[in-house]
N, C-alpha and C positions, 0 to 999 in steps of 0.2 A: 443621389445617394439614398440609399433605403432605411426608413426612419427604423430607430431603434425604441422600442415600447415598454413601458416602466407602469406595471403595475401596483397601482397605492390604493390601499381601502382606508376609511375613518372608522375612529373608535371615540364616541363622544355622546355624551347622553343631554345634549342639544342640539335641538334643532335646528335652529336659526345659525347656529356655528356648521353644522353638516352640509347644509344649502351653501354656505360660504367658501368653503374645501371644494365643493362640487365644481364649483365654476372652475375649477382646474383641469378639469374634462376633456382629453383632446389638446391639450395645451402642448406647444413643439416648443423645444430651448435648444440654441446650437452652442456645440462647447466642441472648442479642439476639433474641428473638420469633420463631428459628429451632429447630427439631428437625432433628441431626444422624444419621444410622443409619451404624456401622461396620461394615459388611461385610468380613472376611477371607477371602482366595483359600485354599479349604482344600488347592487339591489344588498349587501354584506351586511348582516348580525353579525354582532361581536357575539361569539360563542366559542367553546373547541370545538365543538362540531363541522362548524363552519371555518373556523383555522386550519382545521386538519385537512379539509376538502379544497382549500382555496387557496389559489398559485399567485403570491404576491409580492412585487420586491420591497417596499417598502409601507409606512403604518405612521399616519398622523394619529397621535391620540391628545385628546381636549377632552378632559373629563374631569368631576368635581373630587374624584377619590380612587381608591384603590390602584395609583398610577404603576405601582412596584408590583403588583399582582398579574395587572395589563402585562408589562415588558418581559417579565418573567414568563410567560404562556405564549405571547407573541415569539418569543425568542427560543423555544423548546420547537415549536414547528417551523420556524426558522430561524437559524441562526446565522443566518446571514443576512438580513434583511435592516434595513436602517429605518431608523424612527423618530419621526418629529413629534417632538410635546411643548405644547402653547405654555408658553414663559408666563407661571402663575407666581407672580413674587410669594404668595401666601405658601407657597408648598418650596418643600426642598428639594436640592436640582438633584438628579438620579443621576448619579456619576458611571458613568459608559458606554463602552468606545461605540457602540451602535447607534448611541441616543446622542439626538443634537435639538437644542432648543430653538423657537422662533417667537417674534413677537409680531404684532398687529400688524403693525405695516414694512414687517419686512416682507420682499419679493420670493414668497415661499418654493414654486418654478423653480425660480433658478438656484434657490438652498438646496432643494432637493437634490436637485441632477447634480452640481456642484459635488455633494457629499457624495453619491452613489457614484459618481466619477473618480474621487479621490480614495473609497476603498472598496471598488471592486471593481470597475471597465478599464482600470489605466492598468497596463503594463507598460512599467518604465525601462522595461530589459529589451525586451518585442520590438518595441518604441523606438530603441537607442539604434537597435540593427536596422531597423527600414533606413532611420537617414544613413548610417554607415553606407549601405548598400547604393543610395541616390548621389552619394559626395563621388567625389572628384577626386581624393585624398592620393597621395602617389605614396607607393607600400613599401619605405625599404626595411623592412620588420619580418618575422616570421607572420605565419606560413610562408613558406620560399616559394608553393606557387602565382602569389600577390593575385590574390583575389579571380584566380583561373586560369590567368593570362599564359600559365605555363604548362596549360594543357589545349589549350585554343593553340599554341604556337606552331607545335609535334604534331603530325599524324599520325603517329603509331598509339596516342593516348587522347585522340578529341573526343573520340567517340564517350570516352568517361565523361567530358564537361557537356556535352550537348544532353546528356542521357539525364543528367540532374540539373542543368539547365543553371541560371548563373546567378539566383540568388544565393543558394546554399555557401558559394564559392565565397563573393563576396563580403558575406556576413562571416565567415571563416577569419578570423581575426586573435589580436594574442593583446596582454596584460600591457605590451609598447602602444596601443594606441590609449590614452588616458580619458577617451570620452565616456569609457566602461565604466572607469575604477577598477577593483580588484575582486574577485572573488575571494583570494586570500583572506587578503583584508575588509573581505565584508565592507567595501566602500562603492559609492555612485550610485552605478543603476544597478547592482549585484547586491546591493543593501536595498535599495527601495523595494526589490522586486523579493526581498526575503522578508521585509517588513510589513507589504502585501500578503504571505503567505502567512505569516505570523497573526494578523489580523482575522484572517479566512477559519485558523481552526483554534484563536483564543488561546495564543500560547505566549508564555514571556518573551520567549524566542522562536526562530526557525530558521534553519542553514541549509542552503541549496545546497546538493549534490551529485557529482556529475558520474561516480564511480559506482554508482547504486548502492543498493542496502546493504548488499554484503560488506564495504566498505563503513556503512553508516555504522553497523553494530560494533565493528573494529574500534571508531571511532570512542564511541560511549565507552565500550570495555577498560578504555587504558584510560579513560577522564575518571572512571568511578572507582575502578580497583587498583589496588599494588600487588604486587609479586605473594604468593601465599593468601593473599583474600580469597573468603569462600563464596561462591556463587552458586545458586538454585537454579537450576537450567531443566528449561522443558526440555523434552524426548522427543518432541515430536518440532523440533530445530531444523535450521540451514546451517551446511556444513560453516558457512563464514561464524555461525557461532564459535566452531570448536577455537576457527584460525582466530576468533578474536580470546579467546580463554587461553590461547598460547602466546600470543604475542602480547598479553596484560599478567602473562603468568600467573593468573589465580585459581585456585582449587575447587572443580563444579562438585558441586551435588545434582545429581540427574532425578527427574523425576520419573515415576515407575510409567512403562510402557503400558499402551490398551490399545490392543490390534482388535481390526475386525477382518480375519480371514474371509468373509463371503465377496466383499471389496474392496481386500487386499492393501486396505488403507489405516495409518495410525490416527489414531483419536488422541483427543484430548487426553489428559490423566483428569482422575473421576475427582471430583471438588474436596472430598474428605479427605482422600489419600493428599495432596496438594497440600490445605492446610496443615493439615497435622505433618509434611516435611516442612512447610515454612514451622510451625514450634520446638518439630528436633534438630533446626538448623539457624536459631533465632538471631546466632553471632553473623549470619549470613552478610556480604556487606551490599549483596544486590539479587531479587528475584528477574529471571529474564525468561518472559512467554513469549510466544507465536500467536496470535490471533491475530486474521482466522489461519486458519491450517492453509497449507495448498489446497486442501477439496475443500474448503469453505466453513470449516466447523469451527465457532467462536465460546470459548469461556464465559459466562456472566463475571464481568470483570469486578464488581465495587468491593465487593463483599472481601474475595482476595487480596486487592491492594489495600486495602484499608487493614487487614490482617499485616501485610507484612508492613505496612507500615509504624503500625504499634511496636514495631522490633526495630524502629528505625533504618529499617531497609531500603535502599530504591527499588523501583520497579521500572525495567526498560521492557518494553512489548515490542514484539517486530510486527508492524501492522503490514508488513511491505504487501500484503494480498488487499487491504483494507483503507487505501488514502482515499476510497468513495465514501467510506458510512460516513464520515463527520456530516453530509449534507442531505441525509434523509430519517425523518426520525422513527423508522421499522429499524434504525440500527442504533437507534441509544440504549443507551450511553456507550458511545466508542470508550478507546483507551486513555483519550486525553480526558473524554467528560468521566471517567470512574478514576482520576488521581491519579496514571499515570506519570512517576517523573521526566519519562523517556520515551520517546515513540518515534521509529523509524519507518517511513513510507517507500513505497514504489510508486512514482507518478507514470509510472509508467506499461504496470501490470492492468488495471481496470480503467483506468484514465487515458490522456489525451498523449503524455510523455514520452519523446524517445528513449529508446532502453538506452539504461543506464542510466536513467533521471529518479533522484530521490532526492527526501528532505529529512531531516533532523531535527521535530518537535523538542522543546525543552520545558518544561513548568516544575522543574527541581527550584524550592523556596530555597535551598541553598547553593545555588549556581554561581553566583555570584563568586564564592569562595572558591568554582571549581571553572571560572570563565576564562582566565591563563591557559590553564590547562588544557581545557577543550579547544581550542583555539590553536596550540601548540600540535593535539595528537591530529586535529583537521588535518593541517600543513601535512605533517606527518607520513598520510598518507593520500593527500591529494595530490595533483601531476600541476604545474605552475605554467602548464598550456591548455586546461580544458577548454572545450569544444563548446563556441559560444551559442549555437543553433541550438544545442540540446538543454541549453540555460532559459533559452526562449521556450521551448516546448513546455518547461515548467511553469514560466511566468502565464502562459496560454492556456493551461489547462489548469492552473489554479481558477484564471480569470472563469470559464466557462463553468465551473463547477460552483461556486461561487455566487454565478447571475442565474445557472440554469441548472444546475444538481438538482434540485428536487424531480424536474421535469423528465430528466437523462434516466435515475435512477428508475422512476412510477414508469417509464416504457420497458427499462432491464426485468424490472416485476411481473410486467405482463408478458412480455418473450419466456420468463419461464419459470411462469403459472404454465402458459399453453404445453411447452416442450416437454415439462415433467404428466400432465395431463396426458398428452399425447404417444410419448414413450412410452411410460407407465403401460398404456392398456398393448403394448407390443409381446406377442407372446416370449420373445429370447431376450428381453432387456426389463431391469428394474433399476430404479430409480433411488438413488440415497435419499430418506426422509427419516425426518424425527422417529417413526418410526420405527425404524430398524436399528436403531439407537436403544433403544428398552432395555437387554441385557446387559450393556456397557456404563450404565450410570445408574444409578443408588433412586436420584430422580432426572427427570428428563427434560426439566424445564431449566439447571444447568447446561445447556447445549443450546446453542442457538445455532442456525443454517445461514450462510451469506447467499444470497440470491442472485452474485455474479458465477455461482461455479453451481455444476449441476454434475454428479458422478454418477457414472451407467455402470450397473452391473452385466454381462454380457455371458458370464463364465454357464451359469444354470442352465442357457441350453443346449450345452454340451460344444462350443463356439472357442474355437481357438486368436488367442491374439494376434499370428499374423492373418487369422482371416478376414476379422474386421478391421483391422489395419488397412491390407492389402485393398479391399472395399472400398472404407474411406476416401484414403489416398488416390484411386483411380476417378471417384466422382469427385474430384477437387475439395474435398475436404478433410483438414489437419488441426486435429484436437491438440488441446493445450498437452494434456498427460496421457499415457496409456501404461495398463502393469498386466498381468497375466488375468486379471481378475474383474477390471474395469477401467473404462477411460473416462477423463474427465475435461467438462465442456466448458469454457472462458465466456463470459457475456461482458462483454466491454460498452465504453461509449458508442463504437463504432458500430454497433451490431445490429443490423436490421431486419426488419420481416422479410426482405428477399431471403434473407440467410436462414432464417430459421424454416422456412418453409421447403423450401430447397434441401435443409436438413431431415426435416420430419419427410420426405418423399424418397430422400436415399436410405434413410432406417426401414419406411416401410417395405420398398422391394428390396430388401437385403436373402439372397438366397443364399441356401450354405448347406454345406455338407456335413452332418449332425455326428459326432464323435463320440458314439454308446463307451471307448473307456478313456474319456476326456480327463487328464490327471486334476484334479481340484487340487492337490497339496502344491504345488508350484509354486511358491512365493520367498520373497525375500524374509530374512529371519530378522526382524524388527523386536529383538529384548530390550531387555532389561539394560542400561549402562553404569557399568561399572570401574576405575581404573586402579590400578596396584601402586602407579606410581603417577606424578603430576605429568597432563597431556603436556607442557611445554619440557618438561624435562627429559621425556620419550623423544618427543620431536628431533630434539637439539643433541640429542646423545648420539654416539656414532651408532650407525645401522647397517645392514645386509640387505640384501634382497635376494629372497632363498623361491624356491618351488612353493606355490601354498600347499600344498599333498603335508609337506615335511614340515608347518609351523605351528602343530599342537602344542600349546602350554607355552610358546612365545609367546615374547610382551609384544606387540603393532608399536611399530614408528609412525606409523603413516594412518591415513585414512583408506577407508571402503567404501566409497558412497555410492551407492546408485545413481544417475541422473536424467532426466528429470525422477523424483522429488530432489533429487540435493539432501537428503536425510540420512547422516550416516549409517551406516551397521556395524562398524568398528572403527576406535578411536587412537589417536596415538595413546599410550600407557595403558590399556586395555590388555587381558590376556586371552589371545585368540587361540578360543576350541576348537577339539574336534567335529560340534555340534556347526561351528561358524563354516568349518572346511567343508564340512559335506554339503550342506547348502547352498556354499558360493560354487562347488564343482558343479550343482545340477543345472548349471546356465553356462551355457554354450557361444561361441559366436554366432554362431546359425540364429540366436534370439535375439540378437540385434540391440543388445541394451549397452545402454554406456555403461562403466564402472568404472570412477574413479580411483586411481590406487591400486588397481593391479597392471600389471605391465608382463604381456605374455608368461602371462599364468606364475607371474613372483608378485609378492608382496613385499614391501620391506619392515623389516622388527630389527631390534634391539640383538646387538653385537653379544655373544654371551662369552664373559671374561673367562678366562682358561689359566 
């Protein structure tokens, strides 16, 4: 088995104690069927300079002073990394969960790898499925096809168990076998492996999810609001927002729209307009952001949350584009480290996670009073047979991010530094950058760029969307988004320089036949959101489904969402214009876009009493 390597630097301002750590050099410790190798940085100054440059899991510090100074700096350039401090009775012990002391003649080796095995290489979920999959166990429990057996039998359906091969099958298991525990109930290995997660981004809590974020937000919606509470909701949302403002029946406040027509994408709302609705909405009983957006564009978060927090507000962020930044710091402070009560993940958008994998950060100081609750709307809406495979992929991809985030992330950086370099000097393609941000914010250093999404503009040289589509799709390659104005490029874990390279060579010979009256106005109408009456009350009221031609000055039941972004254009309780009809008429089937909410050219709205 191939050793696994653990790098440790010293921070200690003697000598004779750095010689002594040294001999740790090379040293192997087996634990659980695993071989550890501890590698020490011979040549490492304790400096940031050299923190910020230096990839390391772990930090013995022996030093006569400033120990809280050390951990604090150590733990800003990672904060994942675990830290032994020499047990000086004269000094007091630094209480945290990263810090563990040692004395003289304890067996430092095996302290080490010990603690880095207990909060960050174990997954006790991953763990629980291998022996599931090895036992013997006879299945008379759901799944009804016991572990395969019932597609191996049939020929007319083997070809499905051979194609995915028979661990999937195996680990396919339900809440009857009790070696899990519950996901429900947050017990066994469904708790360890969330108390691992919990560990990873510093939060009081964290609750695996197997229905994704759309459901996570649902979740929080009904733990923090009642019926009539006012909510501050960004514009630039996932429709599950709305579903979750209807099914908690609370009354949003939208914050004001900022398109950028040249790539066809919503922005952020500009920092001042933001604050000043959190002061005219101060009774607010929750603000809920989006950072980062779909195309990658993040809020400077502190300054905000700590605003509505003076009005005793929560603040839930959908980081669901964003469960990478906690592990590299070109992204601090994420939404947990700026005060975040609420942060909901996709482990499965930029990470390792089968869709459909997310988690449910919590650091609300008043949780406690709302842990019933939360617990209750879980259930609520979670299924009482999740899919135990896609439980693993969380525990998996926590673990990897965890030992090797910083590594994962400094290759996504360089994939695209190069790709934005490279595109950029293409003469039919420009690149989203800070730059082209300048008219859209007051100042510019409000905007930050996630450096997993890269957005092409394509429209300028005269380049129609199914042309680069059609392009794409024939050289095997299928971008995350596409809109009439630009598509936008995904950099995941998985993403390598074959890929990229292979990309930058289908962009450069992209030929095309050049459209002198290429309509630039083609987009979706991304306003202003407004509603006349509560979106749940719209919802739930009887409705019609009329011709859209004929529903000027009607209230919408329903939604209009585009998808991909998932960002609505009209709301239940909203009153749908003339300006909204003629804009959804100039898209056609022929353009190939999804649109949630209409149904062979009906809408549905509000029944009008007669």
């Amino acid at each position: 088995m191939a050793l696994i390597n653990y790098d440790l630097i010293i921070v200690s301002d003697r000598k004779e104690r750095i010689k002594k750590y040294r001999k740790y050099n090379n040293s192997v410790v087996k634990l659980n069927n695993n071989s550890f190798k501890i590698r020490v940085n011979q040549k490492f100054v304790y400096s940031e300079a050299y923190l910020e440059d230096t990839l390391y899991d772990g930090v013995i510090i022996d030093t006569k002073q400033y120990e809280m100074d050390i951990v604090n700096t150590i733990l800003f350039y990672n904060n994942q990394s675990e830290i032994f401090i020499f047990n000086n009775p004269e000094k007091p012990n630094i209480d945290h969960k990263n810090c563990k002391y040692f004395n003289e003649s304890d067996p430092l080796d095996k302290i080490i790898i010990e603690f880095f095995h207990s909060r960050r290489f174990s997954t006790p979920f991953f763990s629980q499925m291998k022996k599931l999959a090895r036992s013997k166990k006879e299945r008379w429990h759901t799944p009804g096809h016991v572990g395969g057996a019932g597609f191996e039998k049939f020929a007319s359906v083997r070809d499905f168990k051979r194609f995915y091969k028979n661990n999937i099958f195996l680990t396919d298991t339900s809440v009857s076998d009790p070696s899990f525990g519950s996901l429900l109930s947050h017990t066994g290995a469904f708790k360890e492996a969330e108390k691992l997660m919990s560990n990873a981004y510093g939060t009081i809590a964290s609750f695996i999810n197997v229905h994704g974020t759309s459901t996570s937000n649902k979740v929080v919606y009904m733990t923090i609001l009642n019926k009539g509470d006012k909510v501050i909701v960004d514009r630039n949302m996932h429709k599950s927002t709305i579903h979750s403002i209807i099914v908690s029946g609370a009354n949003p406040i939208f914050l004001k729209a900022n398109y950028h027509p040249d790539f066809g994408i919503i922005l952020p709302t500009r920092k001042e307009i933001l604050l000043k609705q959190i002061e005219e909405n101060k009774d607010a009983k929750l603000l809920s952001l989006t950072v980062p957006t779909y195309d990658g564009l993040r809020y400077y978060l502190p300054e905000i949350i700590d605003y509505a927090h003076s009005f005793k507000m929560k603040v839930l962020v959908d980081e669901a584009w964003g469960a990478h930044m906690h592990f590299h710091t070109d992204f601090y402070p994420d939404a947990l480290q700026s005060g975040a009560d609420y942060v909901v993940q996709s482990t499965h958008k930029t990470m390792g996670g089968f869709s459909q994998s997310s988690v449910i950060h919590v650091n609300d100081r008043d949780f406690n009073e709302k842990k019933k609750d939360f617990y209750e709307n879980y259930m609520f809406f979670s299924s009482t047979s999740p899919f135990y495979p896609l439980v693993a992929s969380i525990d998996v991809s926590r673990k990897m991010m965890s030992i090797e985030g910083k590594q994962v992330l400094e290759k996504l950086k360089k994939y695209y530094n190069t790709l934005v370099e490279e595109i950029d000097r293409m003469e039919e393609f420009k690149v989203l950058k800070r730059s082209c941000l300048k008219d859209y914010f007051t100042n510019i250093n409000e905007i930050l760029i996630d450096y997993s999404r890269i957005v092409v503009n394509f429209s300028f040289a005269g380049i129609t969307k199914k042309q680069i589509w059609n392009y794409l799709v024939k050289n095997n390659i299928i971008v995350e988004k596409i809109n009439y104005k630009s598509f936008t490029l995904l950099l995941g874990v998985g993403t390598t320089s074959t890929m990229v390279n292979h990309l930058l060579r289908v962009l450069k010979n992209f030929k095309y036949e050049k459209l002198e009256k290429f309509d630039q106005s083609h987009f979706f109408l991304w306003d202003d959101l407004e509603v006349k009456i509560p979106p749940f009350e719209a919802y739930q009221s009887e409705g019609e489904w009329l011709d859209l031609k004929n529903c000027s000055n009607r209230i919408s039941s329903n939604m209009i969402v585009p998808y991909p972004p998932g960002i609505p254009l009209i709301i239940p309780g909203q009153v749908v214009t003339m300006k909204h009809i003629e804009n959804l008429l100039t898209f056609t089937p022929s353009d190939d876009i999804e649109i949630h909410g209409i149904a062979k050219g009906k809408i549905k709205v509000l029944k009008e009493k007669r």
